[in-house]
C-alpha positions as CSV (number, residue, x, y, z in Angstrom):
1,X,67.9,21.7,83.2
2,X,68.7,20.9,79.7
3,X,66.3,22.3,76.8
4,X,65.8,21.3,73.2
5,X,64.4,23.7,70.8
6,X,62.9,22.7,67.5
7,X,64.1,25.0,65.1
8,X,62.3,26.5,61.9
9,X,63.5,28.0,59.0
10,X,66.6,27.2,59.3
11,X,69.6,24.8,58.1
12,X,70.2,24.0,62.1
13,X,67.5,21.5,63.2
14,X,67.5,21.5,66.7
15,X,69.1,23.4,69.8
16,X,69.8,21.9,73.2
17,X,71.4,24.1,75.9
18,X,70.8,24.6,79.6
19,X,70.0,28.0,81.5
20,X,70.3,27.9,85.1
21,X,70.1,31.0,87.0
22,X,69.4,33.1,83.8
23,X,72.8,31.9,82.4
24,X,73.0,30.1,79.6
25,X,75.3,26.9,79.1
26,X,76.2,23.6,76.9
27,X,74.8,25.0,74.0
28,X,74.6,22.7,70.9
29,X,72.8,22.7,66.9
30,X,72.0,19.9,65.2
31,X,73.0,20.4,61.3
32,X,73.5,24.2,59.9
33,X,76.9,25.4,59.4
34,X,79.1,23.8,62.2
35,X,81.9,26.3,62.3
36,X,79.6,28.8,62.9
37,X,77.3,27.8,65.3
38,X,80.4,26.4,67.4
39,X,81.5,29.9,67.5
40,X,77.9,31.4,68.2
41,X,77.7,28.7,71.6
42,X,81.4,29.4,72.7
43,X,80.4,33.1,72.6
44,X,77.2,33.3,74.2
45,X,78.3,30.4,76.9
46,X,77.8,31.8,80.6
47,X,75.8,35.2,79.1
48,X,72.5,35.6,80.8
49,X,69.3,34.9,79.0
50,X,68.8,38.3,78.6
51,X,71.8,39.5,77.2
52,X,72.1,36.7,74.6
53,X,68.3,37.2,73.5
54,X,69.2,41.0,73.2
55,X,72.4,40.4,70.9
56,X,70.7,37.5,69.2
57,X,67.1,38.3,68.2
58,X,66.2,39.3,64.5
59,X,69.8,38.4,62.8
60,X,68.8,36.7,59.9
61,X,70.2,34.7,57.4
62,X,70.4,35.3,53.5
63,X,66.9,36.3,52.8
64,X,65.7,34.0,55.2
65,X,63.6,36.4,58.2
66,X,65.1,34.1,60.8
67,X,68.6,32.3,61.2
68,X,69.9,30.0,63.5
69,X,71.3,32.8,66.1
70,X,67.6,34.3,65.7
71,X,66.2,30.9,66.6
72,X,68.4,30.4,69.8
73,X,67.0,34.0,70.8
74,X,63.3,32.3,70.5
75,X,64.4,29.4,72.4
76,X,66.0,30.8,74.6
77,X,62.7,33.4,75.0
78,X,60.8,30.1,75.3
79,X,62.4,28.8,78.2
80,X,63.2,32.4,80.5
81,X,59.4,33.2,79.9
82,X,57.6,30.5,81.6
């Protein structure tokens, strides 16, 4: 089932991926830094939820408290929670 994640506080305005069976797949950002968040979806591509939101959760960005791999965490957190 795909997901999209509003994003806040960042330069990235939007997430979509999937997560079936507590992996995660077809992860994309809208906006933010391209080269990077390309890298950040072909990395965490077929991690489980877990795993990803472990790694993920409270990098932030410049002196912003969030950044756009901390966001996917909270999306992803979103979506394994419910």
């Amino acid at each position: 089932m795909k997901h999209i994640y509003q994003t806040e506080g960042t330069c990235s305005t939007e997430i979509s991926f999937e997560l079936e069976n507590n992996i995660v797949k077809n992860i994309s950002f809208t906006g933010g830094c391209n080269g990077n968040l390309k890298a950040i979806a072909v990395l965490v591509e077929g991690m489980t939820a877990d795993n990803a939101i472990e790694k993920l959760e409270g990098i932030t960005c410049g002196r912003r408290p969030t950044s756009c791999a901390d966001q996917l965490a909270k999306a992803l957190k979103t979506v394994y929670n419910r």
